[in-house]
BATORZA-134520 format. One record per atom (N, C-alpha, C): residue in one letter; x, y negated, z. Coordinates in steps of 0.02 Angstrom, whole numbers, plus 50000, padded with zeros to 5 digits. Example, Ala and Ser with C-alpha at 12.3 -4.5 7.8 and 13.67 -1.06 7.14 Angstrom:
2
a506605028450390
a506155022550390
a506605016550390
s506425011250354
s506845005350357
s506454999850394
end
This chain:
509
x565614527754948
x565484525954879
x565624531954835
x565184533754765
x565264539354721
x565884539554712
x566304540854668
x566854543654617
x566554539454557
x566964536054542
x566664534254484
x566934538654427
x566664537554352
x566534543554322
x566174548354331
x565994547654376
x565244555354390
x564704555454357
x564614559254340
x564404561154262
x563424560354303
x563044555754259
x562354557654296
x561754561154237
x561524563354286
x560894568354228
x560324564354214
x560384566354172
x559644563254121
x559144561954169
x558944556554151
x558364552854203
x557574555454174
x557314559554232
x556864563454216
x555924558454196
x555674557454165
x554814553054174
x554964552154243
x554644545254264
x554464545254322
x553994536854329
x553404538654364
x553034535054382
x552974532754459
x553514528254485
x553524529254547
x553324520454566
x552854520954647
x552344518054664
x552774513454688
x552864506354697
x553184500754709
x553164499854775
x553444497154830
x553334495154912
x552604488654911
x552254489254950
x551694485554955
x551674479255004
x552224477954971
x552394468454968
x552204463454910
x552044456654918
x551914454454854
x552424454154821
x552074452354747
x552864455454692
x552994446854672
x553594444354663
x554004440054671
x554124439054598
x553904434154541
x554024435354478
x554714431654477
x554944437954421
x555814434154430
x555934428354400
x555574428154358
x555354421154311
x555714414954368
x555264415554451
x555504411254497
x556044412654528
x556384418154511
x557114417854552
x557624414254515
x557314416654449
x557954412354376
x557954405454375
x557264401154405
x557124395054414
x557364392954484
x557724395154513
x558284392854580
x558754390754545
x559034384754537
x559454381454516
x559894382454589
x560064383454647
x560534383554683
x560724391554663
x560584397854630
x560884400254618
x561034403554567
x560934399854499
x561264397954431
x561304405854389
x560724408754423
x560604414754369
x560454414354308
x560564419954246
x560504420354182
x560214425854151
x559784424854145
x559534431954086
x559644434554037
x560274438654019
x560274440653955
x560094446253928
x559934450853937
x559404456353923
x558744458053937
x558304461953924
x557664465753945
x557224460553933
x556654462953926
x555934458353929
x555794450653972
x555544447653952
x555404441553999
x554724439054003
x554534436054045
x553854434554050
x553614434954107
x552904432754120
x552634431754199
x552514438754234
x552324444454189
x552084451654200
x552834454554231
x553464450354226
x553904455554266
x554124453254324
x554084455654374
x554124453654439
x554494458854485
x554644457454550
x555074459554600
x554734460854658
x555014467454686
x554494467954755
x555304466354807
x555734464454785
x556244464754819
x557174467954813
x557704464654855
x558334466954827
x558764470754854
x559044473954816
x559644479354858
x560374478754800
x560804482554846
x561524478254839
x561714487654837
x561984490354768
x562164498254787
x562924497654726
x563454502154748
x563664500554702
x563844510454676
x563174510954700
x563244519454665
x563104519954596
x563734525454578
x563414529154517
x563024530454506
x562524533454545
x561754532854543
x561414531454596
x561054527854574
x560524523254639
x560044526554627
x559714533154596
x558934533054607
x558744533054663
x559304539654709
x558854539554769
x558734536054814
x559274528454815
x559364524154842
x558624518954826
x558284518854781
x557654512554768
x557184517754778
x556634511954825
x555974513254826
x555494513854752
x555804508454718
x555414504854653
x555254497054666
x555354494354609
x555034488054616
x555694483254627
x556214484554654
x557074479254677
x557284478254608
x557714472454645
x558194468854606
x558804474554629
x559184478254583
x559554479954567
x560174476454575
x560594472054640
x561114472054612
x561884474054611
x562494474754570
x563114475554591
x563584471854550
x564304473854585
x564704470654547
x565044476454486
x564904481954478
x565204485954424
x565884489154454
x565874491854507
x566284495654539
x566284503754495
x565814504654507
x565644512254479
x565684513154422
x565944509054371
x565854508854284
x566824514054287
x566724518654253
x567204523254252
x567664521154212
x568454520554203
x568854519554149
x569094523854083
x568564521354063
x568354526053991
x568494517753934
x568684521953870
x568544517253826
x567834514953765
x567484520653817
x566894520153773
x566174521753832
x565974515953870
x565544518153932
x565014518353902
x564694517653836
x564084517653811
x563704521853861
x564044530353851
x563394534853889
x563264534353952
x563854531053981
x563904528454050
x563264524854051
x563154520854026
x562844511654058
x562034517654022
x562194520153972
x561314522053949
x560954524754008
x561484532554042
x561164535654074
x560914532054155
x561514526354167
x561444523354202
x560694517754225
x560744515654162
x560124513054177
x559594515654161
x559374521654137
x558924524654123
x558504529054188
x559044529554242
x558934531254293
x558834526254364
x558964519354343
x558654514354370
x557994513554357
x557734513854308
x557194511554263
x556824520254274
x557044523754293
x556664531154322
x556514529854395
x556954526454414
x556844525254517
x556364517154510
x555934515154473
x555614512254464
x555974506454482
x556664505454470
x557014496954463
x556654492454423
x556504487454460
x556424477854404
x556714476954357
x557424476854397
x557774470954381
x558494475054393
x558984472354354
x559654473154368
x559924466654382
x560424464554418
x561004459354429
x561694460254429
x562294457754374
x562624460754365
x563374454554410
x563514455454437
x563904449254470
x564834451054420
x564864443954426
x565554442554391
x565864441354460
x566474444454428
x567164443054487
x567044446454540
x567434451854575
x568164450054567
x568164456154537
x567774461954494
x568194465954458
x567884464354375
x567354461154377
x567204460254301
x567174452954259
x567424449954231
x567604442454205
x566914442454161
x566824447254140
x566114446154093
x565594453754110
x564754452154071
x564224457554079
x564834462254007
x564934471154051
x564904474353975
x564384475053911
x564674472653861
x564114473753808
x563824480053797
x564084486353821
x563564492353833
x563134491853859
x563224487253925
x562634487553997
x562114482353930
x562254476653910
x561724473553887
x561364477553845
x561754482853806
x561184484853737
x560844491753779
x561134496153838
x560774498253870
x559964496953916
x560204491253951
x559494487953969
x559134486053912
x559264482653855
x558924479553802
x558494486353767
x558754491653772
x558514499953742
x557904501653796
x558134501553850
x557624504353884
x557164498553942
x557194493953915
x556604488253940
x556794486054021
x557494484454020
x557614483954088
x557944476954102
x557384472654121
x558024464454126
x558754466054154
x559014461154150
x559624460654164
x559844454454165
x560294451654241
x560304446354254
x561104445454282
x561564440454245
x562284438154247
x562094434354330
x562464436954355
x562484431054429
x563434429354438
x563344423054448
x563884419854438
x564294421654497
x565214419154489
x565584419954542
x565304417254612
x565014409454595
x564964406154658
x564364409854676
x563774414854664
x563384416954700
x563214423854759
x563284423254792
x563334429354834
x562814434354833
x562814438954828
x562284443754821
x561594442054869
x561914442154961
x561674440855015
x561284433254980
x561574430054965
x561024423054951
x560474425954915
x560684428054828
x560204430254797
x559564434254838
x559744439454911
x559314445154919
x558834439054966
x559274433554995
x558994429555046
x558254426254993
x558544423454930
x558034418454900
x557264423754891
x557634429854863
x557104433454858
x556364435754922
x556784437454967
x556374436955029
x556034427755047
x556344425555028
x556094419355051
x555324414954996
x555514417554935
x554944420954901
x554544423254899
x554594427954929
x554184433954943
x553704431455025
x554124429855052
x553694427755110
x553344420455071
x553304417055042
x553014412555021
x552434415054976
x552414419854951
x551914424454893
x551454426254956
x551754428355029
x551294433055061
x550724428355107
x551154422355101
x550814416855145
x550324414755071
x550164413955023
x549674409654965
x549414416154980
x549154423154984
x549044429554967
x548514428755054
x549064426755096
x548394426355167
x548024422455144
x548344415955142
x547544410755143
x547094410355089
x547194412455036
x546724415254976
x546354419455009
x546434424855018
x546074430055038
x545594425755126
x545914422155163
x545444419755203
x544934413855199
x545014410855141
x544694406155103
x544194410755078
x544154415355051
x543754419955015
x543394421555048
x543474423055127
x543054425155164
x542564422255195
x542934417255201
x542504410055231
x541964408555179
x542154409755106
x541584405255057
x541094411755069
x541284419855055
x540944425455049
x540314423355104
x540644421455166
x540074420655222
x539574416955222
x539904409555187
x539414405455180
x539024407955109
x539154410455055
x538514413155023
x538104419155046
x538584420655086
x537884425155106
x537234422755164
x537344418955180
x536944412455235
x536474410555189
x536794408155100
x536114405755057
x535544410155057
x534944404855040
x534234407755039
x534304412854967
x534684413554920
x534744418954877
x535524420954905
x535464426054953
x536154428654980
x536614432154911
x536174437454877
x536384442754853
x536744438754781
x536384435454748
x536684429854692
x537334426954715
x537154423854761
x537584419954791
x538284421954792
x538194428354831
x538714434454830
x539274434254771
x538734436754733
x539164438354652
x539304434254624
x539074428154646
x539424422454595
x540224419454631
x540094420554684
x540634417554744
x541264424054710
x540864426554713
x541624436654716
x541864432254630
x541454432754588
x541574432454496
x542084426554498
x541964418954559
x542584415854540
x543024416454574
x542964418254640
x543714420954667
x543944425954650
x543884433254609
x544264434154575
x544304435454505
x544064426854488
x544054427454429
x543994431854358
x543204435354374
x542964440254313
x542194441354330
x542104447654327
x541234448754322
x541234453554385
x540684452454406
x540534455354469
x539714457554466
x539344463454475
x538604465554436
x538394471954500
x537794470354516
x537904476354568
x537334478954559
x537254484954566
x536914491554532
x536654495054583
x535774496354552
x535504499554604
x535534506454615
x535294509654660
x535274517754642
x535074522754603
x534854518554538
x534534521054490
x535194521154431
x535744518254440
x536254513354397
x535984506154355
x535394506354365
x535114497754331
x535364491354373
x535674488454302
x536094480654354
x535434477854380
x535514473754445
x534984472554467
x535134465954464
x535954462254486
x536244455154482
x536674454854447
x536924449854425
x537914449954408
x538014443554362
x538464440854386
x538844435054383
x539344435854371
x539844426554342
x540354427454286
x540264432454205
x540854432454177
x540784432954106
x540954440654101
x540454441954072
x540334448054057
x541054449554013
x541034456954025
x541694459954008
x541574464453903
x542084464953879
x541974467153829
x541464472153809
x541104475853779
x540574480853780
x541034486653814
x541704491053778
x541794494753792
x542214496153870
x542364488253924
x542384488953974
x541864489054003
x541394484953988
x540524487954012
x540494493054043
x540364498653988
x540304503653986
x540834508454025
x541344505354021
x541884511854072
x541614509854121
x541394502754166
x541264500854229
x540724505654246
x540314505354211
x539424509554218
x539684516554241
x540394519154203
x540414527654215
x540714524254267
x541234521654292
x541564522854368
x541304518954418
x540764518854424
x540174518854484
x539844526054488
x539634527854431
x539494536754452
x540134537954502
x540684536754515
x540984541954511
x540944540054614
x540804534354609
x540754532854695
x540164534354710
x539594534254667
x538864534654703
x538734540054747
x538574539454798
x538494544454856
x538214551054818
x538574558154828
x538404562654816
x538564567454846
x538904566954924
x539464571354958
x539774568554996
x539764573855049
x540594572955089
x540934570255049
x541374571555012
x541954569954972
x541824564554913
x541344559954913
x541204555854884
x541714550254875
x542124547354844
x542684541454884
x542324534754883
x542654529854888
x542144525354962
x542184518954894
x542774519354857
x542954516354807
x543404518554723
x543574515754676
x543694520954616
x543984513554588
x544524513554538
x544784508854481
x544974511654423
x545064507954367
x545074509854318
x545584504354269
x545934505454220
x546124497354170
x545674502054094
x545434497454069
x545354499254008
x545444491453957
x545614492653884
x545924487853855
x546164480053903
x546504482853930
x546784478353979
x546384472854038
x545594476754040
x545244473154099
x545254479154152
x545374476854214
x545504479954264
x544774481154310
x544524486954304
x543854488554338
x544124492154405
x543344489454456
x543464493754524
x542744493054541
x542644497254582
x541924500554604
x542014501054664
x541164497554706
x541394501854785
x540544502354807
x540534509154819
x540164511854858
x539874505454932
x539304505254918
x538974501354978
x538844504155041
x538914500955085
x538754506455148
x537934505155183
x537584502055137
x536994503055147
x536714511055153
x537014514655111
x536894522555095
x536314523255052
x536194520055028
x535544518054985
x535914522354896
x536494521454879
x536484522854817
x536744514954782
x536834507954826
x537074503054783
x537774504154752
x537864502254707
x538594500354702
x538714492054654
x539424490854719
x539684485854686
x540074487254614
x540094482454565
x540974482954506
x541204477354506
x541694478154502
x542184472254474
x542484473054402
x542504468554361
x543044467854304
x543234459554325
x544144462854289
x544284456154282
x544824455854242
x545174450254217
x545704450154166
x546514453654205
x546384452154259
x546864451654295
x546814453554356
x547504457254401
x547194461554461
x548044457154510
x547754452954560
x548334449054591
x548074450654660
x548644448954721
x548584452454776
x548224448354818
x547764452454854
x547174452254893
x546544452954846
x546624453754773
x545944455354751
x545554462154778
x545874466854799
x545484474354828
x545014469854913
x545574466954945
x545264464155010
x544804459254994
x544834453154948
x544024450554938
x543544454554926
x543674460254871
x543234463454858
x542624467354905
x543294469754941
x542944475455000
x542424468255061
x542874463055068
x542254459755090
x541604459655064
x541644456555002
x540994457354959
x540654463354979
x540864468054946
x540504475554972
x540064475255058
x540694474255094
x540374473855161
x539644469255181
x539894463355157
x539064458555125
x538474461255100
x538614462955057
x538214466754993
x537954472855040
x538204475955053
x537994481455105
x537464480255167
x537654476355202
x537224472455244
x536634468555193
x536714464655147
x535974461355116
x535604467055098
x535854472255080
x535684478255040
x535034482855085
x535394482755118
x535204489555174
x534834482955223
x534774477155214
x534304472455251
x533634472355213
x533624471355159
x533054470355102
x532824474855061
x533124480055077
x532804484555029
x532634492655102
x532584492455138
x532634497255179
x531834495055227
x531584500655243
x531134498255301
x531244498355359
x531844499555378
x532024496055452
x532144488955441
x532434487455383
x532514479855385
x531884474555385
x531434478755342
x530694476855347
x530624472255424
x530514479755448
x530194480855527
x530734475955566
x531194475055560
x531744468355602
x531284464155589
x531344462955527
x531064455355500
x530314454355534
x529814457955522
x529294455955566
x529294457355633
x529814461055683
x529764459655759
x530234451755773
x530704449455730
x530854443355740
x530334437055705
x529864437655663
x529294433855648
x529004433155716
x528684440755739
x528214440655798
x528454437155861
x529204437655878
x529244433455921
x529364426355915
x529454423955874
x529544416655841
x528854415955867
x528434419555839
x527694417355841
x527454416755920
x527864418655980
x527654418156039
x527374427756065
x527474432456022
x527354438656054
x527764440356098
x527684444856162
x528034446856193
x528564453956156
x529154453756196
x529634459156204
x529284466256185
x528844467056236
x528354474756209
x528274474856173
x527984469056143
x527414469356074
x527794473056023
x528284470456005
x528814469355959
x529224476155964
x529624478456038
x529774484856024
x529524488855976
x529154491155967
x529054498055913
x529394496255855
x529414490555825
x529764488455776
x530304488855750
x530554487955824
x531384489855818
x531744496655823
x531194503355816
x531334509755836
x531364512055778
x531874511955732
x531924514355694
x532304522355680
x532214524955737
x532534533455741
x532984532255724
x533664530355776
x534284531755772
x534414532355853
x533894531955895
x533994533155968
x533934542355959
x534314544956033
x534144553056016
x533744553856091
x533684550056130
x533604547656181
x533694552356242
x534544553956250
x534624556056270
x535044549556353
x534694551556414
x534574548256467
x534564540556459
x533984539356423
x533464533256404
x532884535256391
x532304530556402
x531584529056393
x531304528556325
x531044530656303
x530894528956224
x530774520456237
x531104517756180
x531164508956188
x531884507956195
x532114509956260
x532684509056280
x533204507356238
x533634500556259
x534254497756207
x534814495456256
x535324494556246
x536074493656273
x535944487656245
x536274481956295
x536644475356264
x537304476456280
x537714472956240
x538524474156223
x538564467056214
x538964463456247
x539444455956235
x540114456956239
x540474455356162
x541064458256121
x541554450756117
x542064450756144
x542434442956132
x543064445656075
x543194445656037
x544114447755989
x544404446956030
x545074450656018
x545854449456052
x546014442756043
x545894440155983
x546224434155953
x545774429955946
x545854427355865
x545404422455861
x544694423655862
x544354416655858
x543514416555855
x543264419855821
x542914424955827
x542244429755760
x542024425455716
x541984427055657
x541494425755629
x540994428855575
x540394429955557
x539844430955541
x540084438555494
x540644439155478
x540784446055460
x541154450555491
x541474448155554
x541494452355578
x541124454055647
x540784448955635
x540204449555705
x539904457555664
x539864455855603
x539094463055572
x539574468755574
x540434467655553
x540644473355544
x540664477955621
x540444473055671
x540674477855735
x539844480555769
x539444476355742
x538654480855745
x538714485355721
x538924486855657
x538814493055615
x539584497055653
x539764495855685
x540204502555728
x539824503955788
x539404498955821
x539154500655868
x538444504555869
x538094503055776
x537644506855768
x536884502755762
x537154497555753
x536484492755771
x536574487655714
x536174481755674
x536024476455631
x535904472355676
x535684473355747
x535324466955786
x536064463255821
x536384459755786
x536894453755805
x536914447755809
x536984445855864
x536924437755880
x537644435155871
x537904430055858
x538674426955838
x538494421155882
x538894423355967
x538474415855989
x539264411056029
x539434405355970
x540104404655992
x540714408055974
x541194412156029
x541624416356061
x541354423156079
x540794423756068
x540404429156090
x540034432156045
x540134439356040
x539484442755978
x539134447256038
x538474445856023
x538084450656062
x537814454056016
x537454462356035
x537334467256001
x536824471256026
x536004472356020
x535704476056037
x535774481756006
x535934486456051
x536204495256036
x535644499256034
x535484505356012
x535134509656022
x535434510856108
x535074512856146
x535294518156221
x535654524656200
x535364527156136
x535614533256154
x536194536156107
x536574529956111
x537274530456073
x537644527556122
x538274534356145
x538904529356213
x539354525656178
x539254519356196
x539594517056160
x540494515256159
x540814517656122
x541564518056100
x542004510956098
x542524509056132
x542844506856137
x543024502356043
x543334497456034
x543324496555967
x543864491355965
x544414494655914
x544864492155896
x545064483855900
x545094481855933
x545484472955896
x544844470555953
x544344471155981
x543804470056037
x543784471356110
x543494466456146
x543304468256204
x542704466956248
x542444472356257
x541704474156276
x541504475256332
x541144471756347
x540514473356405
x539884475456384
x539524482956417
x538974485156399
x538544485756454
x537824483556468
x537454484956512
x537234493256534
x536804491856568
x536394499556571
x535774498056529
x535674504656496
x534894503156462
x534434500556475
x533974498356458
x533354493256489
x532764491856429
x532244493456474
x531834490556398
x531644487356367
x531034485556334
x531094477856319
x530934473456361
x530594474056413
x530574469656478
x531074467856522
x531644471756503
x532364471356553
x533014469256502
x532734467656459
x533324464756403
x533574459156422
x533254453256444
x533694446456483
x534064447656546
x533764454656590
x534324455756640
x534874459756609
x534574464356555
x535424467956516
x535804462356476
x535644458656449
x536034451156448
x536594450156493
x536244449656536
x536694445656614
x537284449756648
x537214458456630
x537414463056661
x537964464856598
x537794464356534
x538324464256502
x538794458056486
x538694453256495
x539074446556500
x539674446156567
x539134451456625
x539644449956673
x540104455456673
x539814460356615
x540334466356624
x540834464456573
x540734458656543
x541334458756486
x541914453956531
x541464450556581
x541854445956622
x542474449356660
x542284457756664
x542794462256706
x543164463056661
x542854464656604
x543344468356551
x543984462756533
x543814457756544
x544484451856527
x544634452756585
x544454453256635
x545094449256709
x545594456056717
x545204462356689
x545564467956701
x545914471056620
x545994466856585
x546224470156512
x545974476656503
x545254477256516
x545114484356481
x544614483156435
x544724487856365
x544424486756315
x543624486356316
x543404492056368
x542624490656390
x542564493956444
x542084489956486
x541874489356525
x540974492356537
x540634494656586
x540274497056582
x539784493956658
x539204490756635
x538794486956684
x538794494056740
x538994494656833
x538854499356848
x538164501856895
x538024506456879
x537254507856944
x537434503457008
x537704503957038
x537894500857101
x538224491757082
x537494487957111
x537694481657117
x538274479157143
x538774473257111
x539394472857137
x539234464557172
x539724464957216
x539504460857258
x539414451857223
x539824453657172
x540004446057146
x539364444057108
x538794448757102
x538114446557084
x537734446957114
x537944443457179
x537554440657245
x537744435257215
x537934430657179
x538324423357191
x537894421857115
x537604417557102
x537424414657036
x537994412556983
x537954414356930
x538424413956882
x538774406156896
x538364401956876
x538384393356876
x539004392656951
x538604393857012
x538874392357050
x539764397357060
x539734402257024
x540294405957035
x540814402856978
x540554400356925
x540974396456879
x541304390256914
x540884386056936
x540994378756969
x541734380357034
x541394386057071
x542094385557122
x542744389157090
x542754393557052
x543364394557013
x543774388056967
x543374384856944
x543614379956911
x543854373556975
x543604375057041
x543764371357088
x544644375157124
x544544379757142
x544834384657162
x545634384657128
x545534385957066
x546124386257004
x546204379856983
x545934374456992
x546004367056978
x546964366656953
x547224368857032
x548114366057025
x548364370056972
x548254374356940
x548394377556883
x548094379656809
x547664374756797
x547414372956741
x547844371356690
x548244364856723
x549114364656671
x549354371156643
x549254375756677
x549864379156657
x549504386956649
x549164388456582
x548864391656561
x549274401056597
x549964400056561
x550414404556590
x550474406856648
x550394402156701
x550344405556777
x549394410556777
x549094406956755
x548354406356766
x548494415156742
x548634417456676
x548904424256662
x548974430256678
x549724426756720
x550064430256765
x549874431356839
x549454426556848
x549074430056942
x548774434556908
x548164434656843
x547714437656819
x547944445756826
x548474444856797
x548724450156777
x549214456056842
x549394451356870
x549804454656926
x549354455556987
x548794453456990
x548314454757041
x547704462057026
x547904461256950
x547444464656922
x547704473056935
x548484473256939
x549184476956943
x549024480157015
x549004476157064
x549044476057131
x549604474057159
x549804470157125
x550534465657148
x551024468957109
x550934474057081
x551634476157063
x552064473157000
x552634472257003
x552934466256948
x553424471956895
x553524474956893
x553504479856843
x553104479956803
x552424483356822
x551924484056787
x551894477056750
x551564471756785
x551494465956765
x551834462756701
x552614466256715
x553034461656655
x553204464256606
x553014471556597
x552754475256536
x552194473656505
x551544473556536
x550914472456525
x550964462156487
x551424459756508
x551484452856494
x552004450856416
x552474455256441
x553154457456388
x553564454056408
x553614450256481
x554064446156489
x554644449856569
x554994445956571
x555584450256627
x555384450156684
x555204453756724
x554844454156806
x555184448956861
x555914444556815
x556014437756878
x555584432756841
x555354433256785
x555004428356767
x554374428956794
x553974434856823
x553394437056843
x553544433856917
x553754437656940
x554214432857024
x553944424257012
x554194422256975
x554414416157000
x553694411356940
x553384415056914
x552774411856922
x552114414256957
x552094419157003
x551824420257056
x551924415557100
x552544415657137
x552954409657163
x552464404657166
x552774400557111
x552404393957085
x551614393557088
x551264399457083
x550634399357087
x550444398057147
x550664401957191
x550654401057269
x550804394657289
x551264392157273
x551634384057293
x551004381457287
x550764380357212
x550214375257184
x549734377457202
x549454382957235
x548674385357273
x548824381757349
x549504380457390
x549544381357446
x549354387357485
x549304395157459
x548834400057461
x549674405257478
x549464409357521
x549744413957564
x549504422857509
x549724423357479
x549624427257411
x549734434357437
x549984436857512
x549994442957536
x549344444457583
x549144439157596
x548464440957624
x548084441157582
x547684448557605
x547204451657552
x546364446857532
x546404441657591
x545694436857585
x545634432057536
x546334431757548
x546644426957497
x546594429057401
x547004435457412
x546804438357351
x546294441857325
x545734442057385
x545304443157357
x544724437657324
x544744431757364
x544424425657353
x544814423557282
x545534422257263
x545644422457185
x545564428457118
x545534433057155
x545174437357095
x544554436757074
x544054432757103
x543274431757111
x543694424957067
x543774420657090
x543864415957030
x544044417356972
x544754422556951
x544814421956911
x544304425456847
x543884430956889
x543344433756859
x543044429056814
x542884422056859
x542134419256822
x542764412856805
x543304414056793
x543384403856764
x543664407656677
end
């Protein structure tokens, strides 16, 4: 702990960036009646809020706060002077420089009351200030706050995944692009207008913003519109207190999205950027002549044309065709780590793989690729890719990437690659190779966890090390549901016929 009396230096400007947690308005910590806080200094209102608390009882805490905490102590460090005025000024002036909230000043056991310096100090330089009583413990106070805060972060997910869900379904409407902007204007509540490459609004929905935020919005879309390398991808702005943001479309066309709104609350940047991502895709669908040319090779086959016919359509020069056929396309069948895909991020993982042609079928996104892009492994996915084929061999690159994604799960590798050399397990018809796995693995259907762990430790080559890293669990727990697997197969798990006949199951169940 400092010396108290240590003299601190003038608290220099400082604009420092808060921790990127939601902010906790203290408004709701003061409204905890189990811990009987009081406000008697600094500003009040919904605009002041908490990213969180710390407990210091230094003479000076700047270097101690990120920005954004509850400030609190018991007044250890207040020096025995009869006049702490310059004390408590400089003191909090350098809280309120380390970007502090909030102060908390606890009574007992060295202070019976708040000093009236500390109050007219915070009250000078705009810094709440909050009496916390004997019976409250600091540790509670820091507890309520986190407990807060995790409650802010949980309304902050499902907002933002509600958003996504409606974003999807307007973009499904027969007016996608409307749809769009009206969906974005009430979830986050303001105006939403999207601009062609010319800067002329082309849509925009919700209530238009004052003239002279208008107009700032109009300049900070220049400032994203593609013109460079160094172009940024997005731009914000506040002017008379409406909060503007801009984002560059990745159509590459020159669209841009804006936003205004009264108010900027957390997850508005992440709806946004969905929108964009939408907007990008309708964009670069309808206004582009590759999107054209999609649209009438999927007419033509509706209409009963063949695969050939239709190729040229889909050649829109992004193949380099390097060892492929002119025509030539990759199928890719993509399952998530986690949960089920859906319709945005089925498109967001075409457009990494380089392609618009995405099917969302189920658990499964399929992806016709150009050939002459290798295709890259992809974050949070797991892929099976055929060998090229043309349009006459597209229902067997189907089959060849379905069964290569089938490897890519039994073997946890991110992708998988259909290989030249036929593997034996497509001698066996899919149907019929499903039916005896599900016969096969029957005694362990219960118990998802064993089903896993053969997967995984077979996949290993028995080794239980590996296995119980790769699992995260302790290698007697790997033991002894191997074990059990064996018990419930009646299956002799060191003979290799054996393990080889359950790795073929677990391939296809």
């Amino acid at each position: 702990m400092a010396e108290t009396g240590t003299p601190i230096a003038d608290a220099p400007a400082s604009n420092v960036p808060v921790p990127p947690t939601p902010p906790v308005p203290l408004s709701a910590l003061l409204a905890r009646d189990d811990l009987a806080l009081r406000q008697i200094a600094g500003p009040v209102g919904p605009d002041v809020v908490i990213h969180g608390a710390h407990t210091s009882e230094m003479a000076d805490p700047f270097p101690y706060l990120l920005g954004g905490e509850l400030l609190l102590t018991a007044g250890v460090q207040i020096p025995d002077a009869s006049a702490p005025g310059a004390f408590f000024d400089a003191y909090v002036a350098r809280i309120v420089a380390a970007g502090g909230a909030a102060l908390g000043f606890g009574l007992a056991p060295v202070h019976d009351t708040v000093p009236s310096a500390l109050v007219t100090a915070c009250d000078t330089h705009g810094l709440p200030l909050l009496e916390v009583p004997p019976q409250t413990t600091f540790s509670g106070v820091a507890r309520a706050v986190w407990q807060l805060m995790a409650q802010a972060r949980l309304a902050e997910l499902r907002r933002v995944t509600e958003a996504q869900q409606s974003l999807a379904s307007a973009a499904a409407r027969p007016d996608p692009v409307p749809s769009v902007l009206r969906r974005l204007a009430q979830r986050l509540t303001g105006h939403a207008v999207l601009y062609g490459p010319d800067g002329t609004e082309i849509a925009a929905a919700g209530r238009e913003p004052a003239p002279a935020a208008g107009k700032a919005l109009r300049r900070l879309t220049e400032v994203v519109r593609p013109a460079g390398p160094a172009t940024p991808a997005s731009a914000a702005d506040t002017v008379d207190g409406t909060h503007l943001s801009a984002y560059a479309l990745g159509s590459g066309e020159g669209f841009v999205l804006g936003i205004a709104a009264g108010r900027r609350a957390g997850g508005d940047h992440t709806i946004a950027s969905v929108g964009a991502v939408l907007l990008s895709l309708l964009t670069g669908e309808q206004h582009s002549g590759a999107g054209a040319a999609r649209t009438s090779a999927l007419v033509r086959l509706l209409l009963g044309a063949s695969p050939q016919e239709v190729a040229p359509l889909l050649e829109d020069g992004d193949d380099d065709g390097a060892g492929a056929g002119a025509g030539d396309r990759i199928v890719v069948h993509a399952r998530p780590e986690r949960r089920a895909p859906d319709p945005v991020a089925a498109s967001a993982l075409g457009a990494a793989l380089g392609s618009p042609l995405v099917d969302l079928d189920g658990e499964v996104v399929r992806v016709l690729a150009p050939a002459g892009r290798e295709p890259a492994p992809v974050p949070g996915w797991t892929l099976g890719v055929s060998a090229p084929a043309g349009p006459g061999g597209w229902p067997a690159a189907d089959v060849q990437a379905a069964r290569a994604l089938a490897r890519a799960r039994a073997t946890r590798a991110p992708l998988v690659r259909h290989g030249a050399r036929p593997a034996l397990s497509e001698l066996v018809p899919e149907a019929e190779a499903r039916a005896h796995a599900r016969t096969l693995l029957a005694p362990l259907a219960p118990r998802p966890a064993l089903v896993e762990t053969l997967r995984t430790w077979l996949s290993l080559h028995g080794n239980w090390d590996r296995t119980a890293v790769a699992l995260g669990v302790h290698r007697n727990t790997v033991r002894q549901r191997v074990a059990r697997s064996a018990q419930l197969l009646d299956a002799d798990l060191d003979d290799p016929d054996v393990r080889m006949e359950l790795w073929f199951a677990l391939r296809h169940s």
